[in-house]
N, C-alpha and C positions, 0 to 999 in steps of 0.2 A: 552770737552769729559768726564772729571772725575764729572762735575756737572750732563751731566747726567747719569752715572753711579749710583750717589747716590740717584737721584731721582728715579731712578728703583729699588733699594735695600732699600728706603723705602718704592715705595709703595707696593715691594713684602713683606715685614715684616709687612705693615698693613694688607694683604690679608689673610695671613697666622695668625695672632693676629684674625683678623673677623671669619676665619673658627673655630677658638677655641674655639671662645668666643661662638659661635652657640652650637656647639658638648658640650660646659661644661654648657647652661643653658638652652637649647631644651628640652622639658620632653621628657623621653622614652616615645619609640615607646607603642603605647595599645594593646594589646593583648586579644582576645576575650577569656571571661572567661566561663566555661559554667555556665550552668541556675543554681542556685540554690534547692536543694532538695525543693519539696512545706512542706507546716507547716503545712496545712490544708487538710481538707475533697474536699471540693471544689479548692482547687488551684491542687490537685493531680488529678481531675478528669477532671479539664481544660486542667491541661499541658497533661492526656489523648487523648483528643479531638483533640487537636493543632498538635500531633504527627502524630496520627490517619491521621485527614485530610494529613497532610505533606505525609505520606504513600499512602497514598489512588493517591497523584497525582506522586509521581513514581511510583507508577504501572499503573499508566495510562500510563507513558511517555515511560514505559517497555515494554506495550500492543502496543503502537502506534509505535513503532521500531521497533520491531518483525514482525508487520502486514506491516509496508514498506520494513525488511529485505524477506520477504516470496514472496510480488507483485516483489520485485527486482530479488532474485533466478529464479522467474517464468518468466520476462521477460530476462533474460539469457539463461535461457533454452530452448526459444521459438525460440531467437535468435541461437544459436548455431544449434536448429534444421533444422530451415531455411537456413542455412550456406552448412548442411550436405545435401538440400534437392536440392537446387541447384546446388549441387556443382554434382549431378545427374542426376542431370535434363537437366545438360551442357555437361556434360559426353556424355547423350544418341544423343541430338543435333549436335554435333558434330559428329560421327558415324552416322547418316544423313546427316549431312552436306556432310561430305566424300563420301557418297555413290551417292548422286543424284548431285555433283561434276562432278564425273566418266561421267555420265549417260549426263549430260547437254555436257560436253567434248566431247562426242561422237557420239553423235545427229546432237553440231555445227560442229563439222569435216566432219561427212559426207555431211553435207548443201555443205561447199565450195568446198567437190572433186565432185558433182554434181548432190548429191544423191537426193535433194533436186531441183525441178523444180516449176515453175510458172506455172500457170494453162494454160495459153497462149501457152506455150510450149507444155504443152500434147496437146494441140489441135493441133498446127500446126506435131506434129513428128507422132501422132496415125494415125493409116489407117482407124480408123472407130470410127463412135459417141460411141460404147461401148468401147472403148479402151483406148477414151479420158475418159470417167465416170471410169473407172477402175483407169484412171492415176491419175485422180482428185480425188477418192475416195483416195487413197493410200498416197498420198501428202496431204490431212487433215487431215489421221491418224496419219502419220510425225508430222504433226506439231500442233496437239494435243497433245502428246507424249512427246513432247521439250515444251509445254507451262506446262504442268503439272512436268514435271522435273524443270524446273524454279523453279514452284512457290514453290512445296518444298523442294526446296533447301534455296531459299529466307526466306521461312517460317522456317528452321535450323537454318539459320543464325541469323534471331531476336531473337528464343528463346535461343541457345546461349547467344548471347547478355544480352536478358534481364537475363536470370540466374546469368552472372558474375556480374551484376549490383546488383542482390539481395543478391551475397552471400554477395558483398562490402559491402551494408547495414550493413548484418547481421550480418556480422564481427564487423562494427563499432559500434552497438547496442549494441553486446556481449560485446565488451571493457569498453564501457560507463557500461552497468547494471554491469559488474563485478567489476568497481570501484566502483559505488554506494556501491554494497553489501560490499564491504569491508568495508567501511565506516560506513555502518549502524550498521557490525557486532561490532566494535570497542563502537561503541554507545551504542549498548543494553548489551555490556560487563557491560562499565561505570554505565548505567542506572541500571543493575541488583545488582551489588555491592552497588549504593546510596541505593537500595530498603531494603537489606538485613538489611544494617546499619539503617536503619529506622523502620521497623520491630522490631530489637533488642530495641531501643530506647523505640516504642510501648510497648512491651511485659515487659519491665523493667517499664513504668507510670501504665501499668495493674496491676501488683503484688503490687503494693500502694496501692491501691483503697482498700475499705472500702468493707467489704461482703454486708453492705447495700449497698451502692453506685454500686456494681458490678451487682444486682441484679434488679437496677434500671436501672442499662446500658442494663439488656435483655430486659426491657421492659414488658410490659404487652401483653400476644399471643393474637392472635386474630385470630378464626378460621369461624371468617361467612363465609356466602355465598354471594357471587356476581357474579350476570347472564353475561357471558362472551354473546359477539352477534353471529352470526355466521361465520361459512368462518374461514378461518387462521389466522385474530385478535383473534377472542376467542378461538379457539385452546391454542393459545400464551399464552393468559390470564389465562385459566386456568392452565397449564404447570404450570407456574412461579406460580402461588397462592396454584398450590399443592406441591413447595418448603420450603412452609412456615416453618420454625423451625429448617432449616438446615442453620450450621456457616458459615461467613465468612470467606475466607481464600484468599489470595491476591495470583491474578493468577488462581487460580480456575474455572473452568467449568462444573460441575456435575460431575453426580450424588448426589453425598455428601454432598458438599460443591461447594460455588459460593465466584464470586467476581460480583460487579454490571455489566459489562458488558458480564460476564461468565453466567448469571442468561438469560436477556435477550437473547443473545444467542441461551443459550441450551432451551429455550422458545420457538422460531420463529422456530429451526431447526424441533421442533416436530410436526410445523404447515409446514413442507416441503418446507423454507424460508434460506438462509445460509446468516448469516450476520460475519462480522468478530470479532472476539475479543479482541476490542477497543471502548470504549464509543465514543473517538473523530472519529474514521472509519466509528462508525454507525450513524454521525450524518449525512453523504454524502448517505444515504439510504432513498427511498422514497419520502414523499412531504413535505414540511413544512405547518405547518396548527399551526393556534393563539389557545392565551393560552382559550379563551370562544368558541372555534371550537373543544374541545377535546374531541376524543371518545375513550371507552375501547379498550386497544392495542396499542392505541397508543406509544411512548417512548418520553420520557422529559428528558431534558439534562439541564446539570447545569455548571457554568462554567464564569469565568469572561471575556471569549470569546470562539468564534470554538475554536482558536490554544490552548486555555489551559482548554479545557472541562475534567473535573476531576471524572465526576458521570453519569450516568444511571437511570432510572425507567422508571417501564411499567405503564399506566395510566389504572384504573381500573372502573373509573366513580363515579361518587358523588364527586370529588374536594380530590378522593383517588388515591393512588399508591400504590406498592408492590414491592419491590426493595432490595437487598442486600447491607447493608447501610456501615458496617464502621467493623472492625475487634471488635473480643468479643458479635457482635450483629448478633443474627440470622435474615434468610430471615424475613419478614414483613410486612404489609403495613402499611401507614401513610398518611402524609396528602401532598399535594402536595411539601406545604412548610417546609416540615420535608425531604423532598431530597436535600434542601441544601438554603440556602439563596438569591444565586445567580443562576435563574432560567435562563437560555437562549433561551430557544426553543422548538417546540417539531417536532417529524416526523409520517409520517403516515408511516408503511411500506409495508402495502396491501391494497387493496381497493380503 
């Protein structure tokens, strides 16, 4: 017994010697350091760019949370209507039902105290062929009377029926959309805060920059002309190309100021089009047509897939765009591949 006692109290003294020996020559733990201030012209207008982008896709993810907390409110609200609509609808069904209850009750009672005869009967009890046609005429208004009390009474009792079966839905829809929403709102909290923090980041690599370099960040304007076609594509198009020279600003939707999918947007809306405000929302609009199928009006999405599409443009023809690009940079057009590197797709959204 005392042998193994010792064999357990050495090999808890080796276990506890192993855990030490871990704990005193394990490096600490690493701790992420942040970025280095840049040294350069060029490293401060990169680390610009990298933020920029980083911003650019929480406001996308802010955009796209918002527009699934807004479809959710709205199917809560649909639901809860439908809740209230049959739950009146059952109401009044019922108060029929009660009434042509009565009326059927009363009809079959009088059948069995004898009110009710077979046509046979009038014949043989009547004194005369019009007496019978009176008995028989009388006894089919009877009992057309009791067939039409039936049926809407029957016809109460289903929609009853189906009402309480709608409101159950409706009920159950309302519960489901009202957790969603809460969950989304939880989301676009989270989302809005990363965006903020990103922003600040943004506007602290912008105050680096070089007055040259910031100057070269607006770009060269560009105010031609390009013949929009007709119909509510070129409405669109030119909308958005008479945005040209107004800022970035994340979230935005005109007048003023745009963000890319706030540009397109307020574009389509002016051709009497309502698209939502999300790059990734607007890619589930219209048809998808190839990148040598493209016509002005169109919209080009960018994105290293649908779930994380990050950017917008309108397509203007010639292998150009007009698109609100990136914070510090007004509306614009460019080249197709000046909307972003990773092109995904594009949509038709009229025509």
């Amino acid at each position: 017994m005392s042998s193994h006692r010792l064999k357990r109290a050495k090999r808890g003294a080796l276990t506890v010697t192993a855990v030490i020996a871990v704990v005193a020559f394990s490096p600490s733990p690493a701790f992420a350091q942040p970025p280095a201030p840049p040294t350069t012209a060029s490293e401060a207008m990169q680390r610009y760019q990298d933020l920029s982008q980083q911003a650019e896709k929480a406001n996308e993810d802010l955009l796209k949370a918002q527009t699934d907390l807004d479809a959710k409110n709205a199917e809560y609200q649909k639901a809860t209507n439908d809740v209230a609509l049959a739950a009146n609808n059952e109401k009044q069904a019922q108060a029929l039902e009660e009434q042509f209850r009565d009326k059927v009750d009363l009809l079959t009672n009088a059948s069995f105290q004898g009110a009710r005869f077979n046509k046979l009967s009038a014949l043989l009890t009547g004194s005369s062929a019009q007496d019978f046609l009176e008995r028989a005429s009388a006894l089919n208004v009877l009992a057309a009377n009791n067939q039409q009390a039936l049926d809407k009474y029957s016809s109460a009792v289903n929609t009853a029926a189906d009402a309480r079966k709608l409101a159950e839905d409706g009920q159950r829809r309302a519960a489901e959309a009202k957790a969603a929403a809460e969950k989304l709102t939880a989301d676009v909290t989270k989302t809005y805060n990363d965006l903020q923090a990103q922003i600040k980041d943004v506007t602290e690599a912008k105050n680096r920059l070089s007055a040259k370099e910031k100057t070269a960040l607006q770009g060269t304007p560009d105010d031609g002309v390009y013949l929009a076609p007709p119909g509510a594509a070129g409405t669109a198009m030119d909308t958005a190309l008479a945005q040209r020279g107004k800022m970035y600003v994340w979230g935005a939707d005109g007048p003023s100021t745009f963000d890319c999918s706030g540009l397109t947007m307020y574009a389509y809306a002016a051709a009497g089009v309502s698209l939502p405000h999300s790059s990734r929302a607007q890619y589930g609009y219209g048809k998808s047509v190839s990148r040598d199928s493209l016509q002005p009006g169109d919209l080009i999405f960018y994105g290293s897939s649908v779930a994380s599409i990050h950017h917008v443009a309108m397509y203007i023809g010639g292998g150009r765009i007009v698109h609100a690009s990136t914070s510090g940079v007004p509306v614009k057009t460019d080249t197709i591949d000046g909307g972003g590197k990773d092109y995904i797709g594009a949509r038709r959204i009229v025509g």
